[in-house]
TORKOL-4160 file (C-alpha; in steps of 0.2 Angstrom, whole numbers, padded with zeros to 4 digits, m for minus):
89
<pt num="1" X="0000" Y="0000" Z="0000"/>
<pt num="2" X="0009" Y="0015" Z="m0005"/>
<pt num="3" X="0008" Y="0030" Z="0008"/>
<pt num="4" X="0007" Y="0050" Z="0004"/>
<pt num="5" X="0014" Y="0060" Z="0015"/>
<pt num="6" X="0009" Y="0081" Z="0016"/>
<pt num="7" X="0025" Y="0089" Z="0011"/>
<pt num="8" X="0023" Y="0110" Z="0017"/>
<pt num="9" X="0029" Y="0118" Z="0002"/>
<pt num="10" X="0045" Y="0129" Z="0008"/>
<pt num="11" X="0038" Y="0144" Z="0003"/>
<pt num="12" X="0023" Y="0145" Z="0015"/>
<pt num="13" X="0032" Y="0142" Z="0031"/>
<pt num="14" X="0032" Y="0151" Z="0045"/>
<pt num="15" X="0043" Y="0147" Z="0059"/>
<pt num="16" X="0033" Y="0149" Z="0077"/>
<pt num="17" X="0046" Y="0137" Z="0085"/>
<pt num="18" X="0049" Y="0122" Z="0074"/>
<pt num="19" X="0066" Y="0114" Z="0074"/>
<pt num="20" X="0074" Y="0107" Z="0058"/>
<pt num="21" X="0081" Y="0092" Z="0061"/>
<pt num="22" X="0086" Y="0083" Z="0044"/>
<pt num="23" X="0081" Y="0082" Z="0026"/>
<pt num="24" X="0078" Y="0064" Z="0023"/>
<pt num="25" X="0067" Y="0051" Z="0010"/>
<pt num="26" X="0056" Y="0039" Z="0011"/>
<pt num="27" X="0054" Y="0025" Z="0021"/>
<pt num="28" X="0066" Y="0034" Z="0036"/>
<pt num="29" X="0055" Y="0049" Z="0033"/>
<pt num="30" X="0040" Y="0043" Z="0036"/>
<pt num="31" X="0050" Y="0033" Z="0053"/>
<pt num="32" X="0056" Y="0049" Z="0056"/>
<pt num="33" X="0041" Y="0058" Z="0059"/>
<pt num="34" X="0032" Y="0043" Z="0067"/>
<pt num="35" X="0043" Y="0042" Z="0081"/>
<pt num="36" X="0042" Y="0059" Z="0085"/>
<pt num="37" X="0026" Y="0059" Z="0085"/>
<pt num="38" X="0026" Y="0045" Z="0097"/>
<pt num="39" X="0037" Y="0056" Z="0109"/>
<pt num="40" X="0024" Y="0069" Z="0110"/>
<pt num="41" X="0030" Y="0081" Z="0099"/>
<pt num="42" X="0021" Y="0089" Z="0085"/>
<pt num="43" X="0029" Y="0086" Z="0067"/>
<pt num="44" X="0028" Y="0093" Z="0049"/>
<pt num="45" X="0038" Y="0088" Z="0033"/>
<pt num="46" X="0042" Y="0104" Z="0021"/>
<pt num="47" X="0047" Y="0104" Z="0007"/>
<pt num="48" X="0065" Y="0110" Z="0000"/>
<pt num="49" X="0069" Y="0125" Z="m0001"/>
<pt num="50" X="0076" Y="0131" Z="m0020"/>
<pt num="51" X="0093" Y="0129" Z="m0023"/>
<pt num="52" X="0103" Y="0143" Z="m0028"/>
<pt num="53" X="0121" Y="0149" Z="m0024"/>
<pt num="54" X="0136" Y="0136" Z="m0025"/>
<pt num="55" X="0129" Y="0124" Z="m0012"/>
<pt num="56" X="0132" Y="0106" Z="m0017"/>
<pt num="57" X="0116" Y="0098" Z="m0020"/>
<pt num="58" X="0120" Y="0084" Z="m0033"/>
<pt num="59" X="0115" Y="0070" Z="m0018"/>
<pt num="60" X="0098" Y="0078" Z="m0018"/>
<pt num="61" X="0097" Y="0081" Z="m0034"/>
<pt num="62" X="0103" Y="0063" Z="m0042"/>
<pt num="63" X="0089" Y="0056" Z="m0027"/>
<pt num="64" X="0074" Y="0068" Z="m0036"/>
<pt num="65" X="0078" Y="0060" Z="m0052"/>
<pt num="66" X="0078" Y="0043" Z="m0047"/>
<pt num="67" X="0061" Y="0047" Z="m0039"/>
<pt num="68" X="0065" Y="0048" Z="m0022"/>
<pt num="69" X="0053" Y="0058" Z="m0010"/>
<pt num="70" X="0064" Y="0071" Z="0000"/>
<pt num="71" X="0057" Y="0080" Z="0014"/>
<pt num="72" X="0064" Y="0090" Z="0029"/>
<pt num="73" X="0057" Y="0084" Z="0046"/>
<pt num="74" X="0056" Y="0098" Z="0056"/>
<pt num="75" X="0048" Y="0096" Z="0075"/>
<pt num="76" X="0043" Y="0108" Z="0088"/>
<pt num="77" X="0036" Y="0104" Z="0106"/>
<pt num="78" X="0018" Y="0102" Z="0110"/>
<pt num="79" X="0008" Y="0113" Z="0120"/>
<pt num="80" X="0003" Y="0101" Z="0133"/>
<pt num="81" X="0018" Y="0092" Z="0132"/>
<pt num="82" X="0028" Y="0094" Z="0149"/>
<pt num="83" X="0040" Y="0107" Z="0153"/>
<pt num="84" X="0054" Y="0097" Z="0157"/>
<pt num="85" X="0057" Y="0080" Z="0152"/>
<pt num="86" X="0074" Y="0071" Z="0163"/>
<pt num="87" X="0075" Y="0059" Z="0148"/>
<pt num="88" X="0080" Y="0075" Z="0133"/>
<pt num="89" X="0087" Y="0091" Z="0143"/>
């Protein structure tokens, strides 16, 4: 069964405390995002950003054209999650 996962398109992002953590593809993408969820945290997959500059992106680029599904996994605390947590500070 294949699985579609809501990319946010890079342009419409608004920070409000997110943390990027990694861009990845599919399947650890989709672990990724499970697990986080699983810790209590809220999760969203954007999008990348355009490439522009001389920044390397011949890894990301040689993934898109064999058909991989990149996303950045970025994270952000949820609001009735608690303050502290002994296991991750």
């Amino acid at each position: 069964m294949r699985r579609v996962i809501p990319i946010v398109p890079a342009e419409q992002v608004q920070d409000d405390g997110w943390q990027r953590l990694s861009t990845l593809s599919e399947p650890r993408l989709s672990e990724m995002a499970q697990n986080y969820r699983a810790l209590g945290y809220e999760v969203e997959i954007r999008g990348l950003p355009p490439r522009c500059g001389d920044e390397c992106t011949s890894c990301l680029d040689a993934g898109e054209a064999l058909g991989q599904v990149l996303g950045t996994l970025y994270v952000r605390r949820r609001a009735d999650a608690p303050a502290t947590d002994e296991l991750f500070d």
